[in-house]
TORTI-402133 format. One record per residue (C-alpha): x, y negated, z; residue in one letter; residue number from 1. Coordinates in nm, 2 decimals, decimal comma. Example, Ala and Ser with C-alpha at 12.3 -4.5 7.8 and 13.67 -1.06 7.14 Angstrom:
2
VEXTI;1,23;0,45;0,78;A;1
VEXTI;1,37;0,11;0,71;S;2
This chain:
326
VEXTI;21,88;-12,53;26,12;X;1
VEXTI;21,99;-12,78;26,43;X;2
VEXTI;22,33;-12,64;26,46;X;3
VEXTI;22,45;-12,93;26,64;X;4
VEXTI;22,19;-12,92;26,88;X;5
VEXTI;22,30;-12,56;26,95;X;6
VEXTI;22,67;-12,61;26,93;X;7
VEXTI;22,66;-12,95;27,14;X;8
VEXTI;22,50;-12,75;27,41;X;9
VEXTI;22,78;-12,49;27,42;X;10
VEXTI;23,02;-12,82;27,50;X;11
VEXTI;22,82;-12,99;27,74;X;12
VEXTI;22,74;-12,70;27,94;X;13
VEXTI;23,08;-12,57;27,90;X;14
VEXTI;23,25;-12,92;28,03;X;15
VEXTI;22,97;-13,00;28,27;X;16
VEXTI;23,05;-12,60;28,44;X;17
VEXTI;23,39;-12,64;28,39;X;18
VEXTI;23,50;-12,82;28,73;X;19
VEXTI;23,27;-12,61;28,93;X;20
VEXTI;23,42;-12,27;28,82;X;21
VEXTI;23,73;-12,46;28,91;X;22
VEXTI;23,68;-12,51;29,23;X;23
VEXTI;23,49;-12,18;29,29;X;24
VEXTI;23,84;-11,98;29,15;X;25
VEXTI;24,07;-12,14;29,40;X;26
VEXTI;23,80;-12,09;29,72;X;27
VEXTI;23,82;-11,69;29,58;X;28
VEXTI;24,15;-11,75;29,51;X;29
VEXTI;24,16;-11,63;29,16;X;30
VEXTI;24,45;-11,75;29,07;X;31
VEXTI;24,71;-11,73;28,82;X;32
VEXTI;25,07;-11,77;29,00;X;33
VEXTI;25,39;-11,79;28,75;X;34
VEXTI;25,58;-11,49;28,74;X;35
VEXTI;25,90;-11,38;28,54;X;36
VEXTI;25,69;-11,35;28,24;X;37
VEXTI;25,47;-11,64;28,27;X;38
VEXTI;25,47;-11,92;28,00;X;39
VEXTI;25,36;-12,21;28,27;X;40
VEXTI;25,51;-12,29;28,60;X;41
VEXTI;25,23;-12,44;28,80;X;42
VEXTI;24,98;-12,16;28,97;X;43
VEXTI;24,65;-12,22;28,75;X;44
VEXTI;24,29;-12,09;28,83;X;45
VEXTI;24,21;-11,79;28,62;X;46
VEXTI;23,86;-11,70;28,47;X;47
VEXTI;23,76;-12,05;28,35;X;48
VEXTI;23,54;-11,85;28,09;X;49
VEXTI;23,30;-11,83;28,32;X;50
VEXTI;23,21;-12,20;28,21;X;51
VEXTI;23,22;-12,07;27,86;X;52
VEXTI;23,04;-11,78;27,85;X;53
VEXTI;22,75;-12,05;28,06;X;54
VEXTI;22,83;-12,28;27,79;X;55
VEXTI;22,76;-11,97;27,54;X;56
VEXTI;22,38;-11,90;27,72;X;57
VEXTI;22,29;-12,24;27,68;X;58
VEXTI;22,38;-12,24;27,32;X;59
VEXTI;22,16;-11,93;27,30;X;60
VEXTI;21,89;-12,08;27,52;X;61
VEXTI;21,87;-12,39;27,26;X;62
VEXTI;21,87;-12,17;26,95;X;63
VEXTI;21,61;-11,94;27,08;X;64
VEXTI;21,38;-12,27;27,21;X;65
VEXTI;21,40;-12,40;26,84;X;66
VEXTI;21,27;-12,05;26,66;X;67
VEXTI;21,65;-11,99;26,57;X;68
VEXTI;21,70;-11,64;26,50;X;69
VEXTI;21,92;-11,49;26,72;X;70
VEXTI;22,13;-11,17;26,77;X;71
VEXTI;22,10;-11,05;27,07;X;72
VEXTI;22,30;-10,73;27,05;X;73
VEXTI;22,64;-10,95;26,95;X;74
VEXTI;22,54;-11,21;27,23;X;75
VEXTI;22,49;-10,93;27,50;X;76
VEXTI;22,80;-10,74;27,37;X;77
VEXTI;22,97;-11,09;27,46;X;78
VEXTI;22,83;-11,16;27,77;X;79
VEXTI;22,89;-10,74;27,87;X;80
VEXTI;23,29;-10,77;27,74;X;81
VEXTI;23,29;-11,15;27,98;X;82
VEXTI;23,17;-10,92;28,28;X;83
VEXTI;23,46;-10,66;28,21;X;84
VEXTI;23,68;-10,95;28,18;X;85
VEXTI;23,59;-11,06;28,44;X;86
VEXTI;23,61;-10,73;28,66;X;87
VEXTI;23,97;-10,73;28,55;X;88
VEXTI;24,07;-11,08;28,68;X;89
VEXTI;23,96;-11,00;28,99;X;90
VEXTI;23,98;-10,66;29,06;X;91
VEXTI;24,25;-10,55;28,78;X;92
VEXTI;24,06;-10,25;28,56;X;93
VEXTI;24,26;-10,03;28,46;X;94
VEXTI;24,32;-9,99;28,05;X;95
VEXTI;24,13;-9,66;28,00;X;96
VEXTI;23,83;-9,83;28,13;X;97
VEXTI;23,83;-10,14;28,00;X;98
VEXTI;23,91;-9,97;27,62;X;99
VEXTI;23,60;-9,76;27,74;X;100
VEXTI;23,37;-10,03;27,79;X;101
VEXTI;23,48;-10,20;27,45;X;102
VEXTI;23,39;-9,91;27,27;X;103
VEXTI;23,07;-9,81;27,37;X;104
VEXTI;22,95;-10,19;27,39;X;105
VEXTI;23,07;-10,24;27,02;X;106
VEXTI;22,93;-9,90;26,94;X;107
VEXTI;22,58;-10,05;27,09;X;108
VEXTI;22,62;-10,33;26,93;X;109
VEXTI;22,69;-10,20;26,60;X;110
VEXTI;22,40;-9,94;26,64;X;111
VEXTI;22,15;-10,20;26,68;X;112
VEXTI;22,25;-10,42;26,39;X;113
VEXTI;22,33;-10,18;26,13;X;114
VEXTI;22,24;-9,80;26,24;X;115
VEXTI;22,57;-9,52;26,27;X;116
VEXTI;22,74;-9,74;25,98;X;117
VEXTI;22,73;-9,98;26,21;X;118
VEXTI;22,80;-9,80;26,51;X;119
VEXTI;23,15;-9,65;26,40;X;120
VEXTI;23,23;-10,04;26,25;X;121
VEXTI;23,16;-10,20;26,61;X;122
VEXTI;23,32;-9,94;26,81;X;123
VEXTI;23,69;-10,00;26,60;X;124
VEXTI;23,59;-10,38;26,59;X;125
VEXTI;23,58;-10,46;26,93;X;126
VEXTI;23,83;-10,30;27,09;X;127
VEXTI;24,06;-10,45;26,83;X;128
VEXTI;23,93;-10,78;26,79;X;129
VEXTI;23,89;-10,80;27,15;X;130
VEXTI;24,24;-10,69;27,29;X;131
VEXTI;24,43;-10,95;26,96;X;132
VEXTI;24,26;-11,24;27,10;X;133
VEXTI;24,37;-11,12;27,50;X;134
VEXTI;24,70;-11,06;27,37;X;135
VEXTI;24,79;-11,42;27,19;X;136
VEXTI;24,60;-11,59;27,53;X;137
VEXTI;24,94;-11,67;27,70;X;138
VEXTI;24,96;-12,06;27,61;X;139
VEXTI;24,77;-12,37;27,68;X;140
VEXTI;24,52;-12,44;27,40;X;141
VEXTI;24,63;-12,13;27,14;X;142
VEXTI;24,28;-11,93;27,17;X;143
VEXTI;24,04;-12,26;27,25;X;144
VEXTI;24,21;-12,38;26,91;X;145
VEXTI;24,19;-12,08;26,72;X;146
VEXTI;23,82;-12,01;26,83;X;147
VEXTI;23,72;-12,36;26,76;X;148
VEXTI;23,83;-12,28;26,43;X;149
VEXTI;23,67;-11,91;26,39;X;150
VEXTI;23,35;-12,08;26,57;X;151
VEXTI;23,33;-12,32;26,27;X;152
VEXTI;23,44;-12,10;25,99;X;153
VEXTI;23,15;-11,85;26,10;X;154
VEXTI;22,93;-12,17;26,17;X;155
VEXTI;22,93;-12,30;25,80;X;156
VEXTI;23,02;-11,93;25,63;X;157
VEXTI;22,65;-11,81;25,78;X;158
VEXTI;22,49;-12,16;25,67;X;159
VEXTI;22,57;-12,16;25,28;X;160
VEXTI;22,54;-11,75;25,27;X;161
VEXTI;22,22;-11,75;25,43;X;162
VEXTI;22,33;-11,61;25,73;X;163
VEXTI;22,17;-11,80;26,03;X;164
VEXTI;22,26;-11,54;26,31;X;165
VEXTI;22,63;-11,55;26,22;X;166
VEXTI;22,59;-11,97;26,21;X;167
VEXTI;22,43;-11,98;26,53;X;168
VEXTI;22,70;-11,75;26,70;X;169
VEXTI;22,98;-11,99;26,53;X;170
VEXTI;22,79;-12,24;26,65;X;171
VEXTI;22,79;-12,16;27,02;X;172
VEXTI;23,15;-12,03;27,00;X;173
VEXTI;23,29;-12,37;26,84;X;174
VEXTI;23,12;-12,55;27,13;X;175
VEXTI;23,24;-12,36;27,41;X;176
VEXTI;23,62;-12,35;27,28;X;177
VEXTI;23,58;-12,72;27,21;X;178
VEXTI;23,43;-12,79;27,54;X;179
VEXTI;23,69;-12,55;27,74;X;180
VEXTI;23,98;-12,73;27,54;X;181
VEXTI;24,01;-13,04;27,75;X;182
VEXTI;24,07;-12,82;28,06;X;183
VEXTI;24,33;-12,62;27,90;X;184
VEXTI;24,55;-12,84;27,69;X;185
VEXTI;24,76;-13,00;27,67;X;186
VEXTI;24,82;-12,93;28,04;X;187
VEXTI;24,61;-12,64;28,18;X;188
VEXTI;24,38;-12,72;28,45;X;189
VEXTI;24,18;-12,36;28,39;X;190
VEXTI;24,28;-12,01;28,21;X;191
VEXTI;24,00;-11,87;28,03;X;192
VEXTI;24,12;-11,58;28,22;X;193
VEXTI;24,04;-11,19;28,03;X;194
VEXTI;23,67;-11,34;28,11;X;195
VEXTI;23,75;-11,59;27,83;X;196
VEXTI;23,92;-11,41;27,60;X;197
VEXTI;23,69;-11,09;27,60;X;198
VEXTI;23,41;-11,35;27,58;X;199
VEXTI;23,53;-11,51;27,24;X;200
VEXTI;23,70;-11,17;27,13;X;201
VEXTI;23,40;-11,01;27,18;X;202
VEXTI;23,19;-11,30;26,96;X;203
VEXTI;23,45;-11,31;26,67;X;204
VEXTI;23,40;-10,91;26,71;X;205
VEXTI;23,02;-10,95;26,66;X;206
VEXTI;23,10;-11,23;26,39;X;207
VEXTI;23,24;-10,95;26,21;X;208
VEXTI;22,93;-10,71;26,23;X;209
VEXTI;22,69;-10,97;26,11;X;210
VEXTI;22,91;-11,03;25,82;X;211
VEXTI;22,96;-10,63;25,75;X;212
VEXTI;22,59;-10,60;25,81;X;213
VEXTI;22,55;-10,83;25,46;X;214
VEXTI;22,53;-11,18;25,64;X;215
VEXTI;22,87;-11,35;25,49;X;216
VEXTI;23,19;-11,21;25,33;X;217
VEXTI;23,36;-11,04;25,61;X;218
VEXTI;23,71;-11,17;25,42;X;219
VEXTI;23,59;-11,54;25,53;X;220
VEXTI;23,50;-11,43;25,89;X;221
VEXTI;23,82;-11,26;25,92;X;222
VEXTI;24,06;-11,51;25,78;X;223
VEXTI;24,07;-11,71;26,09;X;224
VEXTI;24,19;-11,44;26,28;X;225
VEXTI;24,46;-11,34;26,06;X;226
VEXTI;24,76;-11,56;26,28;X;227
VEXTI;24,63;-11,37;26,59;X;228
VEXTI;24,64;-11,01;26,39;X;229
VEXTI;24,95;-11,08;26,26;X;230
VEXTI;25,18;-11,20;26,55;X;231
VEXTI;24,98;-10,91;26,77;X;232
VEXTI;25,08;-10,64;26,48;X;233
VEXTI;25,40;-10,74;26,47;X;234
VEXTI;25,49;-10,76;26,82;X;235
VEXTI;25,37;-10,46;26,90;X;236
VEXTI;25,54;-10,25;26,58;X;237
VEXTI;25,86;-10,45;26,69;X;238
VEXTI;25,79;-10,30;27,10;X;239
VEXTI;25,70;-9,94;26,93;X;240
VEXTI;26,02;-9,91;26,75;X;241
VEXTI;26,21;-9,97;27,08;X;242
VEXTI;25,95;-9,75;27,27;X;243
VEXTI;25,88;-10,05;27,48;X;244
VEXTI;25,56;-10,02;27,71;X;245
VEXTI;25,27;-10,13;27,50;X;246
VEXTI;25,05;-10,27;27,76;X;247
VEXTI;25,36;-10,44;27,99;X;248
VEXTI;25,35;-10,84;28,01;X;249
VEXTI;25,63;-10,98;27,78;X;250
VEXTI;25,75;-11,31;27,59;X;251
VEXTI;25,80;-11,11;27,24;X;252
VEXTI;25,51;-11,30;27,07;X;253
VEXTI;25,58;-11,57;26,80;X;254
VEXTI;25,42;-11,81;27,01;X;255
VEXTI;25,60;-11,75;27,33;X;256
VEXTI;25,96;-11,74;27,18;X;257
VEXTI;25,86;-12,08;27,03;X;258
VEXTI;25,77;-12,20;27,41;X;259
VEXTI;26,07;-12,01;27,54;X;260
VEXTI;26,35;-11,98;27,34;X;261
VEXTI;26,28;-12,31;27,08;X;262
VEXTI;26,21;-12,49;27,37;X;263
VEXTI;25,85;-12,60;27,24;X;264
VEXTI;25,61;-12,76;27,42;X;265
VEXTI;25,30;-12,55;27,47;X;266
VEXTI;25,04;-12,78;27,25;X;267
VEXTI;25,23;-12,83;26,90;X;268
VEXTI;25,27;-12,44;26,93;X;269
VEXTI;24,88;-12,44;26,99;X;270
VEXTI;24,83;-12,69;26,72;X;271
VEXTI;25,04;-12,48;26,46;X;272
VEXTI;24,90;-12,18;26,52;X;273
VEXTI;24,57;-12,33;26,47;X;274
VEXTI;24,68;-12,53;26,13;X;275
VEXTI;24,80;-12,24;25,98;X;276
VEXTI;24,45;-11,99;26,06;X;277
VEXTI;24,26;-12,31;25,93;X;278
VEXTI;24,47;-12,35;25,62;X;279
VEXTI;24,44;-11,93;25,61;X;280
VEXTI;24,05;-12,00;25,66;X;281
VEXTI;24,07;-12,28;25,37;X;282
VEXTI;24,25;-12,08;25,12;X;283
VEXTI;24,00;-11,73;25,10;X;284
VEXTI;23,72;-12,03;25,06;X;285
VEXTI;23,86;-12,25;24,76;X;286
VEXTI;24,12;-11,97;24,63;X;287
VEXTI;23,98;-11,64;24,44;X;288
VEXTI;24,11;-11,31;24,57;X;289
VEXTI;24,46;-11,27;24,47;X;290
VEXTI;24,53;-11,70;24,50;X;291
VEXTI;24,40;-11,61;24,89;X;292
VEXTI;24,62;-11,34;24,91;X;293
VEXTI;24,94;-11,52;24,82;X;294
VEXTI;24,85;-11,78;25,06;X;295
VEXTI;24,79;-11,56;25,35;X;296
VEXTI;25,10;-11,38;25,28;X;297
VEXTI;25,26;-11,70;25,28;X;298
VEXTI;25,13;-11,85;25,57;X;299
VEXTI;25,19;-11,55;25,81;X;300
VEXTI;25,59;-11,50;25,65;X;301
VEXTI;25,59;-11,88;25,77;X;302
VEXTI;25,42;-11,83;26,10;X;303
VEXTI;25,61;-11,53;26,20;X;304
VEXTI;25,96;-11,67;26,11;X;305
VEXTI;25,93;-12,01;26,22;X;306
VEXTI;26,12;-11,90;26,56;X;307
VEXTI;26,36;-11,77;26,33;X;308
VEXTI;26,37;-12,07;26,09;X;309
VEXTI;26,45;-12,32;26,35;X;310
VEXTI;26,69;-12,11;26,49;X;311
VEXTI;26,91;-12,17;26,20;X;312
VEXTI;26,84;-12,53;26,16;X;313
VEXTI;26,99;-12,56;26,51;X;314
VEXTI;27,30;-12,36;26,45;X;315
VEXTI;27,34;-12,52;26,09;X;316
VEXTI;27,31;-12,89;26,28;X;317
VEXTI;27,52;-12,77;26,54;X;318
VEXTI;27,80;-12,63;26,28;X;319
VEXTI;27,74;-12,98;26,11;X;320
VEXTI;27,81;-13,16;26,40;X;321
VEXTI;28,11;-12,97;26,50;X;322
VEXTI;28,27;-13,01;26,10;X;323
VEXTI;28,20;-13,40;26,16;X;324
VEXTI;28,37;-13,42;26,47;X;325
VEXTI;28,68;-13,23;26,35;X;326
């Protein structure tokens, strides 16, 4: 299979469109302008998917020149869940609709590849996976990262199980997360916008059908998501408990107390997020069922209480500090 041919299409079309969809965002002003809950400061063009889900096609295009087998119902459930993304940036959808539209394209989706089974698998899986991945988009580089790392788990995981649909969607997700990373982080020049992350929401989503449909252990295709699960869960349990609103803008993530409260800066958040979902990734590869399950357990405990970790570091240098001085 010429993977890299497929995948290094996804980044050059990506990069190449990137700077046009730019410049097309601020002439329709589609614009992302800080607000109370904002984690950047700067107003930022939103809906740089665009270039991804073109960087996507072109992926596609390449696989399907070379006799690659492709599945279409998981790329046109993508490119659907981009359009309703993008819908949203523009026109702001309201959430019955958009949860809708999620349903009955994983539904579709699922029908195609693997009958009702399937159906009732893709119509829970992409409204999830979907709506995660929008969720934890709120800082430079956290989902181009994360679906970099998803893109290549799913990339490889279909190559050795003799999956080649799943490999050539991981494929052409790695490349347009990689080629979209430059714009985005460390400083953001782009947002992917909900065009972005329904885009790669919806493609981890249809990751996870091909797997359930026998193409690759779903465990493996789900492991990379796991960080994005988890802080998502959480947050919202946490906001439930309180009988916060559910679908209100907040800073309650792991990620964004990191930025706000620790005083992070937006890419080693990013970067840790990522590290941990790789090492995640890593472990259910190398590790047999319960060795994987102690390290995910682990790894999220860490990832989830790191605000809370350095927090105390702070106060216990502080308290140091203050003994010393007396």
């Amino acid at each position: 299979m010429e993977l890299w041919l497929i995948g290094g299409a996804a980044v050059l079309l990506t990069t190449a469109s990137a700077p046009i969809t730019r410049r097309a965002l601020v002439r329709f002003d589609i614009v992302d302008r800080p607000n109370a809950r904002s984690s950047h400061v700067n107003p930022t063009p939103r809906g740089g998917g665009i270039a991804c889900a073109l960087g996507v096609a072109s992926a596609i295009a390449v696989a399907a020149a070379l006799g690659e087998p492709v599945p279409w119902p998981v790329v046109g459930a993508a490119l659907a869940m981009a359009v309703v993304g993008f819908l949203d940036d523009r026109l702001t959808v309201g959430a019955a609709p958009r949860l809708a539209a999620q349903v009955a394209t994983g539904a579709m989706a699922g029908l195609s590849l693997g009958g009702w089974t399937g159906a009732a698998v893709g119509a829970a899986a992409m409204p999830v996976v979907v709506n995660v991945v929008n969720f934890m988009d709120g800082i430079n580089g956290i989902t181009a990262l994360t679906m970099l790392v998803w893109g290549a788990t799913a990339l490889l995981v279909g190559a050795v199980h003799g999956g080649p649909e799943l490999a050539v969607i991981g494929a052409a997700t790695a490349g347009a997360a990689l080629g979209f990373l430059p714009w985005n982080a460390p400083h953001a020049r782009l947002f992917l916008g909900d065009v972005g992350s329904y885009l790669f929401g919806a493609l981890a989503a249809g990751g996870v059908l091909l797997a359930a449909t026998g193409q690759a252990p779903v465990s493996l295709i789900l492991a990379p998501l796991m960080i994005f699960g988890a802080d998502t869960a959480v947050t919202l349990v946490k906001r439930a408990i309180r009988r916060a609103p559910l679908t209100v803008a907040h800073r309650e993530h792991t990620y964004q107390r990191l930025v706000h409260l620790r005083r992070w800066a937006h890419a080693p958040v990013a970067l840790w997020a990522g590290s941990a979902s790789a090492l995640i990734t890593v472990a259910w590869a190398t590790l047999n069922t319960i060795g994987s399950c102690i390290a995910t357990t682990c790894t999220l405990l860490i990832y989830l209480m790191s605000d809370r970790i350095l927090h105390n570091r702070k106060r216990n240098s502080h308290g140091r500090e203050l003994a010393d001085a007396a």
